[in-house]
C-alpha positions in Angstrom: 142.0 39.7 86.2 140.3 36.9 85.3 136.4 37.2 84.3 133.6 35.1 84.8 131.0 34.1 82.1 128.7 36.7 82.9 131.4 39.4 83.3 132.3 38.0 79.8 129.2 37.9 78.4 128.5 42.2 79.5 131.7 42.9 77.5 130.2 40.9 74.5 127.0 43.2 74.9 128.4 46.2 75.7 130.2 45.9 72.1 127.6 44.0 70.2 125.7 46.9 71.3 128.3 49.7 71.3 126.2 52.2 68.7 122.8 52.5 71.1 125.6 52.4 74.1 127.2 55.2 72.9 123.9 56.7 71.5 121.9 57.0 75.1 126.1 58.1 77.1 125.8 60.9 74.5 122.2 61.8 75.8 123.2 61.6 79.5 126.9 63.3 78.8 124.7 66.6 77.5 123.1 66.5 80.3 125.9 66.1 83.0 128.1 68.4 80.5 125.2 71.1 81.4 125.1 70.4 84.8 128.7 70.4 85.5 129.1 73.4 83.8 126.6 75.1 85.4 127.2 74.3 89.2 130.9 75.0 88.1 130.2 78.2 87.0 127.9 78.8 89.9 130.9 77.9 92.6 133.6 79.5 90.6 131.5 83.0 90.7 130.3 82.5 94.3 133.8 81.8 95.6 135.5 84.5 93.8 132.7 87.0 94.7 133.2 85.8 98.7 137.0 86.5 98.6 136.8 89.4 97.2 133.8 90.8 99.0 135.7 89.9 101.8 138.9 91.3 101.0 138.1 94.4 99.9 135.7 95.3 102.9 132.0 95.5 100.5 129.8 97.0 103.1 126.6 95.5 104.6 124.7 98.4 104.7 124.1 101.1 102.5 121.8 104.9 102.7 121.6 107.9 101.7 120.7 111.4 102.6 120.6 114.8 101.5 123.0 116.2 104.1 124.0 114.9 107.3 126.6 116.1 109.7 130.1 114.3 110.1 129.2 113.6 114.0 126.3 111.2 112.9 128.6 108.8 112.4 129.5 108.2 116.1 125.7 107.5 116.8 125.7 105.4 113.5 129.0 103.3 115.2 127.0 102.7 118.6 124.1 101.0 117.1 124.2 97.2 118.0 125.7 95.0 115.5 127.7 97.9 113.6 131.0 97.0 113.1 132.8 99.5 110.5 131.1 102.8 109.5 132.2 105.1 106.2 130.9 108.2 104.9 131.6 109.6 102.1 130.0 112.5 99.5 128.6 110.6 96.4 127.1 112.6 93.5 126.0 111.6 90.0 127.6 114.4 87.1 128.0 115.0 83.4 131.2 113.5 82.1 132.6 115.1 79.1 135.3 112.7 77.4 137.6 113.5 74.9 136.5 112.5 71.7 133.0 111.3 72.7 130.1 113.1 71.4 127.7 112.6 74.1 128.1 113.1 77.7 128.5 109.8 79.5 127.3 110.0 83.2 129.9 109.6 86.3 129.3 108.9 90.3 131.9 110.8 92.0 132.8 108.9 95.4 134.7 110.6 98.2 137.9 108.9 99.3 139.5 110.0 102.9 141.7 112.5 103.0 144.4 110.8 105.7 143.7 107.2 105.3 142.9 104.1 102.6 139.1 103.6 102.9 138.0 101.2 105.6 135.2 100.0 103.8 134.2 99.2 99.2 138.1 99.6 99.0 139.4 99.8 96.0 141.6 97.2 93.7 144.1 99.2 91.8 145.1 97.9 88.3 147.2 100.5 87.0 148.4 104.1 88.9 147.7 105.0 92.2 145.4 106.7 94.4 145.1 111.0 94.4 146.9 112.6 96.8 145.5 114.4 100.2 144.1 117.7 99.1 144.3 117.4 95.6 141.5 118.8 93.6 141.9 117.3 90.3 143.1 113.8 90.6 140.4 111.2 89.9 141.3 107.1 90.0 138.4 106.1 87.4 136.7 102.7 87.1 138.3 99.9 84.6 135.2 99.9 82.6 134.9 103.5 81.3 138.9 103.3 80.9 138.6 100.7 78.5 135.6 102.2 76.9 137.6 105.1 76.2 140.8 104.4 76.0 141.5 106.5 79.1 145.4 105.7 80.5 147.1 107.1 83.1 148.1 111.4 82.7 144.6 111.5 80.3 142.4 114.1 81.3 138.5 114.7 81.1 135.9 117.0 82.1 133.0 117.2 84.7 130.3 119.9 85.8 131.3 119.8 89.4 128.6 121.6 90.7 127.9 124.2 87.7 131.3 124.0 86.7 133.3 122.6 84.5 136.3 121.2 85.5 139.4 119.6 84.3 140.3 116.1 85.9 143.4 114.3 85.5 143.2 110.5 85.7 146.0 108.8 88.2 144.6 105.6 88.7 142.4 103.2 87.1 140.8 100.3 89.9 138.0 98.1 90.3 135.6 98.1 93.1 133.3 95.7 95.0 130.6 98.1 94.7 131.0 98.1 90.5 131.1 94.4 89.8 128.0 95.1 87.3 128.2 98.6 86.9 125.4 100.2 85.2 124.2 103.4 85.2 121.0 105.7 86.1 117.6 103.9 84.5 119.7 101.3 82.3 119.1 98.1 81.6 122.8 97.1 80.8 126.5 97.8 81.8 127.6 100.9 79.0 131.2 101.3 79.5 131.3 104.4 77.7 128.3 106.1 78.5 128.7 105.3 82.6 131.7 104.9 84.8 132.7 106.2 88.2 135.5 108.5 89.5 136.9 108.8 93.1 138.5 111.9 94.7 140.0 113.1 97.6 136.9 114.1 99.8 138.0 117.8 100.4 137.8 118.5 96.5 134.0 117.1 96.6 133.2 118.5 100.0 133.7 122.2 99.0 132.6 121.6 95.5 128.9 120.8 96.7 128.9 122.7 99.8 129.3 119.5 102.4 131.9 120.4 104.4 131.7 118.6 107.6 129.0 116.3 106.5 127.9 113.6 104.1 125.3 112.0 102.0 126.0 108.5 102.0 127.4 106.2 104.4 128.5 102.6 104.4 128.2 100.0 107.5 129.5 96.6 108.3 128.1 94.2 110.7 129.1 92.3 112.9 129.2 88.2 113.1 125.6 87.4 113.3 123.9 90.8 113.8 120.7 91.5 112.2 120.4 93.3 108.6 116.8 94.5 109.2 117.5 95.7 112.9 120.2 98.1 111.9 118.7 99.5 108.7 115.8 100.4 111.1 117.8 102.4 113.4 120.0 104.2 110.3 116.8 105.0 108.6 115.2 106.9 112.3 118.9 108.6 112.6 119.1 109.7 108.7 115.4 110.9 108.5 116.0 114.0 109.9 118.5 114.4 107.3 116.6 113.5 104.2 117.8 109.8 104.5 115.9 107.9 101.6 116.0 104.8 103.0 118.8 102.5 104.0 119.3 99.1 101.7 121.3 95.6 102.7 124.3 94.4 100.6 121.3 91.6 99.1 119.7 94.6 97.0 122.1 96.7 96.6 122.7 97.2 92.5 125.6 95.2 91.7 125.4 92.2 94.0 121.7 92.3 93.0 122.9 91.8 88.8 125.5 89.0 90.2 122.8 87.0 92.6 120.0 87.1 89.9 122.5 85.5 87.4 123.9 83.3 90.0 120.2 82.3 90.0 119.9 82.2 86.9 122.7 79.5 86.4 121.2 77.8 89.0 117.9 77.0 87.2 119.8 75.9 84.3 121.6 73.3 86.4 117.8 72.0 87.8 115.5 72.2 84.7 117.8 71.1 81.3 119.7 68.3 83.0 117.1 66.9 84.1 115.5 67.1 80.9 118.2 65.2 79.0 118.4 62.7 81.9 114.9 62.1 81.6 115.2 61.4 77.8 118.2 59.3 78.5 115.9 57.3 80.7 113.2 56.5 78.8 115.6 55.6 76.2 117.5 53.1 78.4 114.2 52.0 79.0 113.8 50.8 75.7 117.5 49.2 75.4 117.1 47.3 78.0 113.5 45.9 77.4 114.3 45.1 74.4 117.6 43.4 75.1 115.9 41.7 77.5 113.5 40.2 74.8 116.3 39.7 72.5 118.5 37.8 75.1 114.8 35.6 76.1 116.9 32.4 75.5 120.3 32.9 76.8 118.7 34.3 79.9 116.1 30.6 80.6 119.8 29.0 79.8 121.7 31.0 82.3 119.1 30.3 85.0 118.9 26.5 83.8 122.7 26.3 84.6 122.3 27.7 87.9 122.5 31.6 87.9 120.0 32.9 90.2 117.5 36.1 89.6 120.4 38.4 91.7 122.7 37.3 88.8 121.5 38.3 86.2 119.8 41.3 87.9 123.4 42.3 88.6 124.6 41.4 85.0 122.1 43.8 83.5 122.4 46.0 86.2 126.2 46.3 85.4 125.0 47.1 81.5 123.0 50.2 82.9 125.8 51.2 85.1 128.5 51.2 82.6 126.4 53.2 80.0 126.0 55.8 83.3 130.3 56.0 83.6 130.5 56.7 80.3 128.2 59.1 80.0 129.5 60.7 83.3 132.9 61.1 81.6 131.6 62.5 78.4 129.8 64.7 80.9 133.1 66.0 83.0 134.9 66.4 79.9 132.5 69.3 78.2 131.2 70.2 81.3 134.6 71.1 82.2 135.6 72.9 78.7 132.3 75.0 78.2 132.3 75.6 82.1 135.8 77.2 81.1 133.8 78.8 77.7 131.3 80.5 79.9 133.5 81.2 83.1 135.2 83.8 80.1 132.0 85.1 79.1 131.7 86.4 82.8 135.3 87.6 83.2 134.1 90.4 80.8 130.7 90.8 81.6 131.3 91.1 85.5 134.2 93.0 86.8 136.1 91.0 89.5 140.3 91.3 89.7 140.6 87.6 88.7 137.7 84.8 88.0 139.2 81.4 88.2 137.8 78.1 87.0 137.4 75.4 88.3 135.5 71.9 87.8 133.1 71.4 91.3 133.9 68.3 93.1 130.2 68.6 94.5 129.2 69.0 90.8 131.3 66.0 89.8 129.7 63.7 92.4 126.2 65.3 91.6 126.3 64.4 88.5 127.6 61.2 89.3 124.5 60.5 91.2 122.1 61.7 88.8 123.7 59.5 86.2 123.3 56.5 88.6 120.0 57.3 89.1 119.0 58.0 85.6 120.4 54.2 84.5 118.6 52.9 87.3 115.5 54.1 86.3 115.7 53.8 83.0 116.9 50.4 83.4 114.8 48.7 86.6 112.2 47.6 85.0 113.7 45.5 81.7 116.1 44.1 84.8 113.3 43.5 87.1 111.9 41.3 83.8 114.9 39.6 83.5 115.2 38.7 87.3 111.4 37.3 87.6 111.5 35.5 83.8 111.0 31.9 84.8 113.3 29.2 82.9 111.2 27.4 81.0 109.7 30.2 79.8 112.6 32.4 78.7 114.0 29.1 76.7 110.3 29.7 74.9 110.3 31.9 71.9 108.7 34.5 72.6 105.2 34.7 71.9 104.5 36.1 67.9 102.9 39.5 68.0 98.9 39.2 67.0 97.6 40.3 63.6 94.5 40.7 62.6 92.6 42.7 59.8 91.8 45.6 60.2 90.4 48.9 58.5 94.1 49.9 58.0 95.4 46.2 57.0 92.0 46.3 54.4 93.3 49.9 52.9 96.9 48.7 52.7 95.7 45.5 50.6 96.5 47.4 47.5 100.5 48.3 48.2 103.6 46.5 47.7 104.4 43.5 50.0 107.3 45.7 52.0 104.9 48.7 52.4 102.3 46.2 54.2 105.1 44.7 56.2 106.1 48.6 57.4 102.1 49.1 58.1 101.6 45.8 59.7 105.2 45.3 62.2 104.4 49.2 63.0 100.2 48.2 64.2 101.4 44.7 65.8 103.4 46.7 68.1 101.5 49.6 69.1 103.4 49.9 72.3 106.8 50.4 70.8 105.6 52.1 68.1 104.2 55.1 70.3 107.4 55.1 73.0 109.5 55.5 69.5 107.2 58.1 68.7 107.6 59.7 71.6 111.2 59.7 72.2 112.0 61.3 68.6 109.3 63.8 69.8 111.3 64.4 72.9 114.3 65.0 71.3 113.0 67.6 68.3 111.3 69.2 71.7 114.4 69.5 73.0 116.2 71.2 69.7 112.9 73.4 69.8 113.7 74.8 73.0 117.1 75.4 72.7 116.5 77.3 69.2 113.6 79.3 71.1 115.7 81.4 73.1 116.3 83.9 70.5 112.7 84.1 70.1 112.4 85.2 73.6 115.3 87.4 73.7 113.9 89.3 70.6 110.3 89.5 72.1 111.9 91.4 75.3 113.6 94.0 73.0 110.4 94.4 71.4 109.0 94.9 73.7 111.1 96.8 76.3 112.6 99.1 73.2 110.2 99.3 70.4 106.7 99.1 72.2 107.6 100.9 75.2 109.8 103.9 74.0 109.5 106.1 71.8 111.9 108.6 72.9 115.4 108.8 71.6 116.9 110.2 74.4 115.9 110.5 78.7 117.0 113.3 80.8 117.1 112.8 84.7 117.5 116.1 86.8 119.8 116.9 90.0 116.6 118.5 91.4 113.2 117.9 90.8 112.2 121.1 88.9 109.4 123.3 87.7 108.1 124.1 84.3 110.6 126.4 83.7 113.0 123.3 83.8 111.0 121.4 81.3 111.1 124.3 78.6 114.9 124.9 79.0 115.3 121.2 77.9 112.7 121.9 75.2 114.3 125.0 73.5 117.9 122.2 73.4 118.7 122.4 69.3 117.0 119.6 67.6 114.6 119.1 70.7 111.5 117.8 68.6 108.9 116.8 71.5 109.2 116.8 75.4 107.5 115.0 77.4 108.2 115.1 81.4 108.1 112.7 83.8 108.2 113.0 87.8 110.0 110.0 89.2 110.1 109.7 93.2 111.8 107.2 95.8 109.2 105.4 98.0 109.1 103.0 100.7 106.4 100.2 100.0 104.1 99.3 103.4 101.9 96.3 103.9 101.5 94.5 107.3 104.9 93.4 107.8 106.5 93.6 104.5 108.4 97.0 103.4 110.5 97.6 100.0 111.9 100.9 98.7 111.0 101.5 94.6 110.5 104.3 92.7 107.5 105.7 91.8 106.9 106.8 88.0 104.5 109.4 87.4 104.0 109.0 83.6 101.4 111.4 81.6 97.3 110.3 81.0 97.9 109.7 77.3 102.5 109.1 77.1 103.2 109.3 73.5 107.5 108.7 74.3 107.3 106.4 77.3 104.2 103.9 77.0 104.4 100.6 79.3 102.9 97.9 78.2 102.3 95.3 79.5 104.1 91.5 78.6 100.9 90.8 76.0 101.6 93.9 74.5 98.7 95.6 76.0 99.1 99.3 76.3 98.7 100.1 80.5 96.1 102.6 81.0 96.7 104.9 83.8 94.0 105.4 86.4 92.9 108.9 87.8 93.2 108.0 91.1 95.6 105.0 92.9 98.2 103.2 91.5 99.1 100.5 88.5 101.7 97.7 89.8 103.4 95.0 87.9 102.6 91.8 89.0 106.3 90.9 89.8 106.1 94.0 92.7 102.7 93.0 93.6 103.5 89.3 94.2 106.6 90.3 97.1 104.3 93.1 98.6 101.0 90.3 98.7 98.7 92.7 97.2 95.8 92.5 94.7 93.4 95.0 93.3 91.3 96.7 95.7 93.9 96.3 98.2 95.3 99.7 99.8 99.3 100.0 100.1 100.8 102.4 102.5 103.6 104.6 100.4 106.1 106.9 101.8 108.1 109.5 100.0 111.8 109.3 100.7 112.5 113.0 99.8 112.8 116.3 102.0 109.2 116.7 102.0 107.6 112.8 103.3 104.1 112.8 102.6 102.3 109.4 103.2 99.4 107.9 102.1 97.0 104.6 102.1 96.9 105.0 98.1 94.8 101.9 96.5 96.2 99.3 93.6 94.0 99.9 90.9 95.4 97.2 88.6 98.2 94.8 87.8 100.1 94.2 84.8 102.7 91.2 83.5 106.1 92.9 82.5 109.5 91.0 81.3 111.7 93.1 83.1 111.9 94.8 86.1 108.9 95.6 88.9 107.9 98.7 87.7 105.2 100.7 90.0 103.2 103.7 88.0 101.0 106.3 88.7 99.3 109.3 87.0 101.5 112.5 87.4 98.6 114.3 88.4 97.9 111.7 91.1 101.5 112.2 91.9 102.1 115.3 92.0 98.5 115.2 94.4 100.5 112.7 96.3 103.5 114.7 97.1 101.5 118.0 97.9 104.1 120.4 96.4 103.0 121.4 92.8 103.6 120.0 90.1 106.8 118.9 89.4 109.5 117.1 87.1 112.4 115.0 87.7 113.4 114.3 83.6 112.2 114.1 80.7 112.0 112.1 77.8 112.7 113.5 74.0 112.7 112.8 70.5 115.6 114.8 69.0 116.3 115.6 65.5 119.1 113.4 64.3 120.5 115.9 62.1 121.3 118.1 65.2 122.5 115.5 67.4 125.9 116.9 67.7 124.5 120.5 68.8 122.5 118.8 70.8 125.0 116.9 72.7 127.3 119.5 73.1 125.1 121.8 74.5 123.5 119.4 76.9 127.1 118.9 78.0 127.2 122.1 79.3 123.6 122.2 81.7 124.6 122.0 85.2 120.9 120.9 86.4 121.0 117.7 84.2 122.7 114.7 86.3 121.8 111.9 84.3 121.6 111.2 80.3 120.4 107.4 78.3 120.5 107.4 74.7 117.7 104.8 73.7 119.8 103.3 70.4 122.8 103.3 72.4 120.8 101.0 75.4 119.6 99.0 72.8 123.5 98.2 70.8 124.5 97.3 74.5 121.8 94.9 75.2 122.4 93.5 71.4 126.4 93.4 71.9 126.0 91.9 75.6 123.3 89.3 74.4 125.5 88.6 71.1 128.3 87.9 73.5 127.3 85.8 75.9 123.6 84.2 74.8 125.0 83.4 71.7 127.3 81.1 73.2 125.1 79.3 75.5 122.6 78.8 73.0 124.8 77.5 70.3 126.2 75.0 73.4 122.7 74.0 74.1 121.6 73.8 70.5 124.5 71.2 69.9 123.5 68.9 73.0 120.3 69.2 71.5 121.0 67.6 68.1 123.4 65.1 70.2 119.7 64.2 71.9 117.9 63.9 68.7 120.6 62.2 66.8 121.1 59.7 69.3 117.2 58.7 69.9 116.7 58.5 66.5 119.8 56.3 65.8 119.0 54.2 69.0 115.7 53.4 67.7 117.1 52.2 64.3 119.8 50.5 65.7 117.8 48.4 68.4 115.1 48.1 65.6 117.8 46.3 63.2 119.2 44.2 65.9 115.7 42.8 66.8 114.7 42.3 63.0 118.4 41.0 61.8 116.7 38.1 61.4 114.2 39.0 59.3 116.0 41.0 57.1 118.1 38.6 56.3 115.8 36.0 55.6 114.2 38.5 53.0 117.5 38.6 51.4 117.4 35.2 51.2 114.0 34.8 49.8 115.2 36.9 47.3 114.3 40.4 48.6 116.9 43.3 46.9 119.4 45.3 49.1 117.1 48.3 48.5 114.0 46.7 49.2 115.5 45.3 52.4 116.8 48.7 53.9 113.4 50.0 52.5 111.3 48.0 55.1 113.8 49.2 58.1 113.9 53.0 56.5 110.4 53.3 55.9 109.5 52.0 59.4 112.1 54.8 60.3 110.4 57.9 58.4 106.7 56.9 58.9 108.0 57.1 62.5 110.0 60.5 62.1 106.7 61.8 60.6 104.4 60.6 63.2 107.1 62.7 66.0 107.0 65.8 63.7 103.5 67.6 64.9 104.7 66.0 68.7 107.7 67.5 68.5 106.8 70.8 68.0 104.1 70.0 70.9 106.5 69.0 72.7 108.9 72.1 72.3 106.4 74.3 73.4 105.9 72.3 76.9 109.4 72.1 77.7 110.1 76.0 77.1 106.7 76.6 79.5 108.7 74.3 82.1 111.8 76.0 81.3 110.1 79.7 81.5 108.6 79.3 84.6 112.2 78.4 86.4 113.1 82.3 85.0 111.1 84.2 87.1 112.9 86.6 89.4 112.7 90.3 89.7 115.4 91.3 87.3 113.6 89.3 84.5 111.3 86.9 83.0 111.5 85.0 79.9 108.4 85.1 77.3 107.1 82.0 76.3 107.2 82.6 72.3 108.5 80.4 69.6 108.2 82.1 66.0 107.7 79.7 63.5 110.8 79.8 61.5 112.1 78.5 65.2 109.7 75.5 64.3 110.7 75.0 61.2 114.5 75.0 61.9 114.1 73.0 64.6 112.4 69.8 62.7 114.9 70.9 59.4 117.8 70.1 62.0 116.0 66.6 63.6 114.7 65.8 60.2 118.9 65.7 59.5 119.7 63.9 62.1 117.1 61.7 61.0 118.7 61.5 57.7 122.0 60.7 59.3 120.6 57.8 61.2 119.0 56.5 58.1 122.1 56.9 56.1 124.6 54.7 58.6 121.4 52.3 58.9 121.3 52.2 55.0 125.2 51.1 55.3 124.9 48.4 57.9 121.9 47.2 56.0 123.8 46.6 53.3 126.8 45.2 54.9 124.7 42.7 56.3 126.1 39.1 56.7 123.2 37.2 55.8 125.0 33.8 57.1 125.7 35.2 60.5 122.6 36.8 60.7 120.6 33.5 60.3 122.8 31.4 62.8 120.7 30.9 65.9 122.2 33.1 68.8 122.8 29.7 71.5 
């Protein structure tokens, strides 16, 4: 194909240029790379939830009740919109596992006796399902299987309402309903400490005396029925029942875990891309501008000879572009290999039959766009020079910068000659002295940021672990129970302090909007449990109304003063216009507290416990467990050090990865502005360099005016770097506010330091190829005029 001279003349630039070319596709690659990966990861996990949702019938509905009769289901079916309905007996037990000290916690979940379940079937991996009106066959969930090593013909133990039994495993599945499957009160997936078992229904009807009748049912809706209508008209037919409220697939546990990290990923794809694209900009900015100045006398030629303005916008125009296409193909290519990283990460984190990968065409030809776009802004307004830069004038050198003595020029009197020539090209252009400033400080922002997300991580297990609890272990009841309760659990062997807790299920009123939460009755003074709040306040419980995290507070639209109607979702269902006494900031969760006294006032029936918390004696922590295995009334344990190794070993497995990917793009960003700025800096002042070597300048003192220009730079950026590292992780914070968590905006100082160590060596880097090219300089060529 043959080119024209302007086509020939962008290939000439393109390689005379090809270190800050590379240098700014780098910049916007990260940035693509992190927005492929992300929207990648986002489709891959939304697709493969959809199909299998959909293939494995995950209910719409959910509720609960204490114990309703089989027929309820008919007058469940005939509500409008109710497509399939499914009861079934669900019941949270002690698990006693071979080999395991502690006892991990188990749902038992009814399966029908003559028929595969219509509804949260189950995906086999290994076995098959128990047979009608067998007692002791259980198919258990992958998780605790691999946890334990559990295999088809193993056998375990369960207190099956006050008694132990033997259950033999003949199937181990997955479920729709598990896809994040953590237990009672935790924080994390445990896959030793909480798994789920299914049985013929028979074998749990009899065992907890339901026998023509359930406590949980599941519903489908029809295409384009209402969520909200039908919950309303479960919840009036399950309240005579003890119905505790019925919930839509959108909150239900698991899909709750995957849609906040959907979310999550999401947020990622808007806030860091942009971020790198916007550095990427600014720094085609500069190219271009200054390429435009370099290029003043080719570009008055090129108009003398007849190119018109369009030309040579189109010329310069193609320049931005191909930097873009390059950077969009770095971008696909480790978009596409950490999108595969991270899509691993979630095959063991979430637990779906098969997660496939695959790169997005939508995030392909987003990121296509935002590279366009990027290039165009960075580059419109050195082409928008070039277009109106009359003839005459652009065959004029340009015009010399303007010195002048000043205070600074006075001081530097007494230096060496290259010194004053750093101090004085640095003041004669204060312009591109502070966008060079600013661009490094950008870029150690960015490496700031990315380091700071162990600082935040660590912060929230202070703070949710260390501050908070005390405890060493928590105890839930089956029943809420009396003091008599309390002191059985406090005469356990090693049992150092007890301290009970009432926790009940309400349902959240004001004006239109409604939520069910649980509401915590904690002690006046809690030495094992004490919220705090995200400061690291200690919450002070009122005497009368209620404390509520800001999170809670923000979806019901209350503030102090305001009055909240609350509903107990138990047999008894007192309700009450109870008054928000105070908010608090938390990291995780929406938490709503109260004073047990104002609790138990609340619920009119005595005072009463639903667990406790304890601080054991670890010397008897095997008499402990073992005899804890054995109380029939406990349904739920949580072993404080072993919450806290999950949320490490999760965290270490997955964050890990994503910061170390983010950390790397984030030296690619501060290696490649630093490097740009150098290189454009040496290519505008080949020149002069060379004519110092001619004037008989050394190599060394040469490379000393270009370095020194460099550091004194580097060293303005430092203090704005850290600046600017703390703004971009408040931008970045405020993206990761959901109800499942919220990132603290902390960076400890050692993330500071590390931060400028790592720019300050990619700093060092720069300077070091600079040195080289210095050196290698071709003082002839250098001094030939460019026509």
């Amino acid at each position: 194909m043959r080119l024209d001279a302007l086509d020939r003349k962008l290939l000439r630039d393109l390689w005379a240029q090809r270190g800050p070319v590379l240098a700014i596709a780098l910049i916007v690659g990260s940035g693509l790379a992190v927005l492929i990966m992300s929207l990648s990861v986002v489709d891959s996990l939304q697709e493969t939830r959809r199909a299998y949702y959909q293939r494995f019938g995950f209910a719409d509905v959910f509720a609960t009740a204490k114990r309703a009769p089989d027929t309820l289901a008919d007058r469940i079916a005939e509500i409008p919109g109710v497509g399939v309905v499914e009861t079934r007996i669900v019941k949270d037990v002690l698990l006693d596992v071979p080999g395991f000290r502690e006892p991990a916690t188990a749902r038992l979940i009814s399966l029908p006796e003559d028929r595969e379940t219509r509804l949260n079937g189950l995906a086999l991996r290994a076995g098959r399902l128990p047979q009608a009106r067998s007692e002791d066959e259980v198919v258990i969930l992958e998780s605790l299987a691999n946890g334990h090593g559990l295999a088809i013909g193993d056998s375990l133990s369960a207190i099956i309402n006050r008694k132990k039994q033997d259950l033999r495993v003949v199937g181990i599945a997955l479920s729709p309903e598990f896809v994040y499957a953590i237990g009672p009160g935790s924080l994390m997936p445990d896959e030793k400490r909480f798994g789920v078992l299914w049985m013929r229904s028979d074998a749990l009807a009899g065992a907890f005396d339901l026998d023509g009748a359930f406590n949980d049912v599941s519903v489908s809706l029809m295409h384009g029925s209402s969520a909200g209508a039908v919950i309303e008209q479960v919840d009036r037919l399950l309240d005579p029942y003890g119905g505790t409220g019925a919930i839509a697939r959108k909150v239900q546990t698991s899909n709750w875990f995957v849609t906040n990290e959907i979310e999550q990923l999401y947020a990622l794809a808007t806030v860091l891309p942009a971020i790198f694209l916007g550095v990427a900009a600014f720094v085609m900015n500069v190219v271009v501008g200054r390429l435009v100045a370099l290029e003043r006398g080719q570009i008055g030629l090129l108009k003398a000879f007849g190119y018109g303005p369009a030309e040579i916008g189109r010329h310069y125009g193609l320049f931005v572009l191909t930097i873009a296409l390059l950077g969009l193909a770095l971008g696909i290519v480790a978009g596409s290999l950490f999108g595969r990283q991270m899509t691993e990460l979630y095959t063991e984190q979430f637990r779906f039959p098969v997660l496939i990968y695959w790169t997005s065409l939508d995030a392909v030809l987003t990121a296509g766009l935002a590279a366009i776009g990027a290039a165009l802004v960075g580059g419109v307004s050195g082409i928008r020079a070039a277009m109106a830069l009359p003839p005459a004038e652009a065959m004029r050198p340009a015009t010399p910068a303007a010195y002048r003595r000043t205070v600074i020029s006075r001081l530097a009197a007494g230096i060496d000659q290259p010194t004053r020539m750093i101090a004085r090209h640095l003041i004669g252009h204060p312009t591109r002295t502070l966008t060079t400033v600013a661009g490094i400080a950008v870029a150690l922002g960015v490496l700031i940021m990315s380091l700071s997300w162990r600082d935040s991580i660590a912060y929230i297990e202070l703070d949710f672990f260390e501050r908070t609890q005390q405890q060493d272990v928590s105890i839930s009841l089956r029943e809420d129970g009396a003091h008599a309760a309390v002191h059985a659990i406090a005469r356990l062997p090693g049992v150092l302090v007890t301290e009970p807790i009432r926790s009940v299920p309400v349902r959240l009123k004001t004006g239109t909007t409604e939520r069910l939460e649980s509401l915590v009755g904690l002690p006046k003074d809690p030495r094992l449990f004490r919220p705090h709040d995200a400061a690291g306040r200690p919450i002070n419980l009122p005497e009368h109304g209620l404390m509520i995290s800001t999170t809670l507070a923000d979806l019901m639209g209350v503030v102090p003063g305001d009055r909240m109607t609350v509903e107990a979702r138990t047999d008894r269902r007192p309700t009450a216009d109870l008054a928000i006494v105070g908010t608090f900031e938390t990291l995780i969760g929406s938490p709503l507290y109260a004073a047990k006294p104002v609790l138990d006032r609340f619920m009119g029936d005595g005072e009463r416990f639903s667990g406790a918390h304890l601080r054991v004696d670890p010397r008897h922590d095997h008499a402990f467990f073992s005899t804890l295995k054995g109380i029939p009334e406990v349904a739920a344990v949580s072993s404080k050090s072993a919450a806290l190794g999950e949320f490490r070993r999760t965290l270490d497995e997955t964050m890990d990865v994503m910061i170390s990917v983010y950390v790397a793009f984030g030296c690619v960003i501060a290696f490649g502005v630093v490097y740009n700025a150098a290189r454009v800096s040496l290519s505008e002042r080949e020149r002069d360099l060379a004519s110092l070597r001619v004037l008989g300048f050394t190599r060394g003192e040469v490379a000393y005016v270009l370095l020194g220009e460099l550091a004194v730079l580097s060293v303005l950026a430092l203090p704005l770097g850290c600046l600017s590292g703390y703004v971009l992780k408040a931008i970045f914070t405020s993206q990761f506010n959901n109800e499942l968590f919220r990132i603290a905006l902390v960076i400890e100082p050692a993330t500071y330091g590390t931060g400028l160590l790592v720019g300050l060596a990619a700093i060092l880097c720069s300077g070091l190829i600079m040195h080289r090219k210095v050196n290698a300089l071709d003082m002839i060529t250098a001094l030939k005029t460019r026509e």
